[in-house]
C-alpha positions in Angstrom: -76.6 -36.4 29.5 -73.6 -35.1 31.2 -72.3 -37.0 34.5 -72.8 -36.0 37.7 -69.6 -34.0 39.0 -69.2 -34.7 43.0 -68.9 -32.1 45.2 -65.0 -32.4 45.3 -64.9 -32.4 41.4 -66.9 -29.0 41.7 -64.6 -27.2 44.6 -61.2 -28.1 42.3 -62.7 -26.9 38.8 -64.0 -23.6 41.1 -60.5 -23.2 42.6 -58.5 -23.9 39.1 -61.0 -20.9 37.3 -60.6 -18.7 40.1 -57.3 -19.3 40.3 -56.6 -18.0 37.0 -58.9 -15.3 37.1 -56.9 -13.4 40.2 -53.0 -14.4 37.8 -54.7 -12.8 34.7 -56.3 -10.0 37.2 -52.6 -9.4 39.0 -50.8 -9.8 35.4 -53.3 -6.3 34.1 -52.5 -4.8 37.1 -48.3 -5.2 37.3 -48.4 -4.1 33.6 -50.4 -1.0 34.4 -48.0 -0.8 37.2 -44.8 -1.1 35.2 -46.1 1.0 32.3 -46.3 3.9 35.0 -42.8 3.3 36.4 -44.4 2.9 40.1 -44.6 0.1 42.4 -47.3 -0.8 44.8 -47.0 1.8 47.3 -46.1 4.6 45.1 -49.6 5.8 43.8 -52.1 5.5 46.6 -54.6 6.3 44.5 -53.8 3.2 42.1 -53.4 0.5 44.9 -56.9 1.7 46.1 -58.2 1.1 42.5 -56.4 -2.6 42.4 -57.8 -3.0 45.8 -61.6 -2.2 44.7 -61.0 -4.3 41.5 -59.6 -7.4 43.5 -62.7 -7.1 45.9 -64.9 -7.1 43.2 -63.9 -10.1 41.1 -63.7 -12.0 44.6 -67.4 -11.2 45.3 -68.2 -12.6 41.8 -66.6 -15.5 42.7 -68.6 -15.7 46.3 -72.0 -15.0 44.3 -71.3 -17.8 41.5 -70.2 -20.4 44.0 -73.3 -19.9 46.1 -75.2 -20.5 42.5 -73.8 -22.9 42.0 -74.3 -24.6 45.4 -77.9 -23.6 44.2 -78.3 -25.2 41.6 -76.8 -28.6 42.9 -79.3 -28.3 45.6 -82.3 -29.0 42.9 -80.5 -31.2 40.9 -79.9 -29.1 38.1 -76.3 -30.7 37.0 -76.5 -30.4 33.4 -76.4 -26.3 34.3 -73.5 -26.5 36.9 -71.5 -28.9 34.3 -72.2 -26.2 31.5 -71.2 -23.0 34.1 -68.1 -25.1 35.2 -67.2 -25.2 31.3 -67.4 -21.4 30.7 -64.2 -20.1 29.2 -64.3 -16.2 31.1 -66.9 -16.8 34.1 -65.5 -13.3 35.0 -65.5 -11.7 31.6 -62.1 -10.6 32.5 -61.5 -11.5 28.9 -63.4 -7.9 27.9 -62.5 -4.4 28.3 -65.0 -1.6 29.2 -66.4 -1.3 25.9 -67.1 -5.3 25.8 -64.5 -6.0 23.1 -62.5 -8.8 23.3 -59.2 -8.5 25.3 -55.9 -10.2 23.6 -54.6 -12.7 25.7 -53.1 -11.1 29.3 -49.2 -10.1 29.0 -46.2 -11.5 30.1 -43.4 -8.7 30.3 -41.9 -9.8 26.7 -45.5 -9.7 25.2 -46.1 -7.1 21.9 -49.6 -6.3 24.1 -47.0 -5.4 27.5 -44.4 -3.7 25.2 -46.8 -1.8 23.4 -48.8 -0.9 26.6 -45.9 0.1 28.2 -44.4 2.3 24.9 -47.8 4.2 24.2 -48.2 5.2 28.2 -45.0 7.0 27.9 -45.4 8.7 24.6 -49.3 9.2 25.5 -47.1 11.3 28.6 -44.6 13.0 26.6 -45.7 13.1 22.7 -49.3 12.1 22.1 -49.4 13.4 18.4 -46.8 11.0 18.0 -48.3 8.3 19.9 -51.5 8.9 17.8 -49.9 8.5 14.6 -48.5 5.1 15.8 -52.0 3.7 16.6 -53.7 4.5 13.6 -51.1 3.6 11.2 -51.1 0.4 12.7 -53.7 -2.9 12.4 -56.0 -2.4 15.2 -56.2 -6.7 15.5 -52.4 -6.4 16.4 -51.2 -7.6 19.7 -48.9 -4.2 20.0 -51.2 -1.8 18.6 -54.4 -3.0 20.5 -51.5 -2.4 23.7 -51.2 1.0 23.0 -54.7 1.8 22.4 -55.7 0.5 25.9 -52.6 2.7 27.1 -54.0 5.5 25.5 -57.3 5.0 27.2 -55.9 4.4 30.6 -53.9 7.3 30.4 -57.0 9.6 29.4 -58.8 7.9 32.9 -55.8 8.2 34.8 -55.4 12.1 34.1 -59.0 12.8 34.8 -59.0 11.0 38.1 -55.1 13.0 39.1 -55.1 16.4 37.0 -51.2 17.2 37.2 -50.6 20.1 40.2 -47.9 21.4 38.1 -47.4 25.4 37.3 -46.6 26.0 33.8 -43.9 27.7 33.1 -46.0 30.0 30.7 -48.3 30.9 33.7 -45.0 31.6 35.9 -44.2 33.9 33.1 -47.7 35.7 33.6 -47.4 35.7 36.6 -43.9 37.7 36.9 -44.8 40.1 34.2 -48.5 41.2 36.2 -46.9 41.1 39.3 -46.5 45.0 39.4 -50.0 45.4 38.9 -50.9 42.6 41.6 -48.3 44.5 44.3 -49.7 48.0 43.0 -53.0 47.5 44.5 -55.7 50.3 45.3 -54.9 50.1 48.9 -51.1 49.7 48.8 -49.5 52.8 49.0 -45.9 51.7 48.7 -43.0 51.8 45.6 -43.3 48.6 43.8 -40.0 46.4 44.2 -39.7 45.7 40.3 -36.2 44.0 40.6 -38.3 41.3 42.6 -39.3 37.9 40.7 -42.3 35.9 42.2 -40.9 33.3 44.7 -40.6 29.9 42.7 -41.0 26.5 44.3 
């Protein structure tokens, strides 16, 4: 039979979990941050989903403490003993697919540097950045870095499609823009020395 933790015992086991669960919550976030090149601040978009992720876990921690309190409360210690000894009472330890997360980076981890690498590439070169992920062992530290990288990326541009004009639609643009100026109801030359004004 396990012993019967006081209620101080209880509040400094609750504050040394949750403790680690907002460092390990903070550490995902400034690599996300990092991998982007942006600072809290810059995306207001991001911050907002740190914010909402933050607020979450904290209410987790509200609901299992007040568990907890319940359970104390009909003398069930042999439960709050084995809750207190849960490894990931947050399941930050998961990603969205409930796969096992490797251990949270530091900036000179293999998961950081690989997070960081495959963001960019996923960005500039993703045929590239594919043929890095599969050629790799999907157990490694790196490579499982660059696949969440890949997948953040994917959610990232479907929240924030890119506001950008292509320069091939430009170049459609320019070349229609006689028939766009020679209108039915416009009765005037068309200026063709005239380019569409760029921003």
């Amino acid at each position: 039979m396990e012993p019967k933790l006081k209620p101080r015992d209880i509040k400094e086991l609750l504050l040394k979990q949750n403790s680690k669960a907002f460092d390990q919550l903070n550490l995902r976030q400034q690599a996300e941050y990092v991998a982007k090149g942006k600072e809290r601040g810059d995306d207001p978009e991001l911050d907002k989903k740190f914010d909402a992720q933050k607020d979450a876990l904290f209410e987790k921690m509200e609901k299992r403490e007040q568990w907890i309190q319940e359970l104390r409360s009909v003398d069930k210690n042999e439960q709050v003993v084995n809750e207190l000894k849960t490894e990931d009472p947050y399941e930050l330890d998961l990603d969205a697919q409930g796969n096992k997360r490797p251990i949270e980076p530091d900036a000179q981890s293999e998961y950081f540097k690989g997070f960081t690498q495959s963001y960019k590439l996923q960005e500039l070169a993703p045929d590239i950045n594919d043929v890095f992920i599969k050629s790799g062992d999907p157990s490694n530290e790196r490579i499982q870095g660059m696949m969440d990288a890949k997948e953040q990326h994917a959610k990232d541009k479907s929240i924030q499609p890119s506001s950008e004009i292509s320069k091939e639609i430009w170049d459609e643009l320019d070349t229609n823009k006689s028939e766009i100026d020679s209108g039915h109801s416009r009765g005037k030359d068309i200026d063709k020395g005239k380019d569409i004004d760029r921003p």
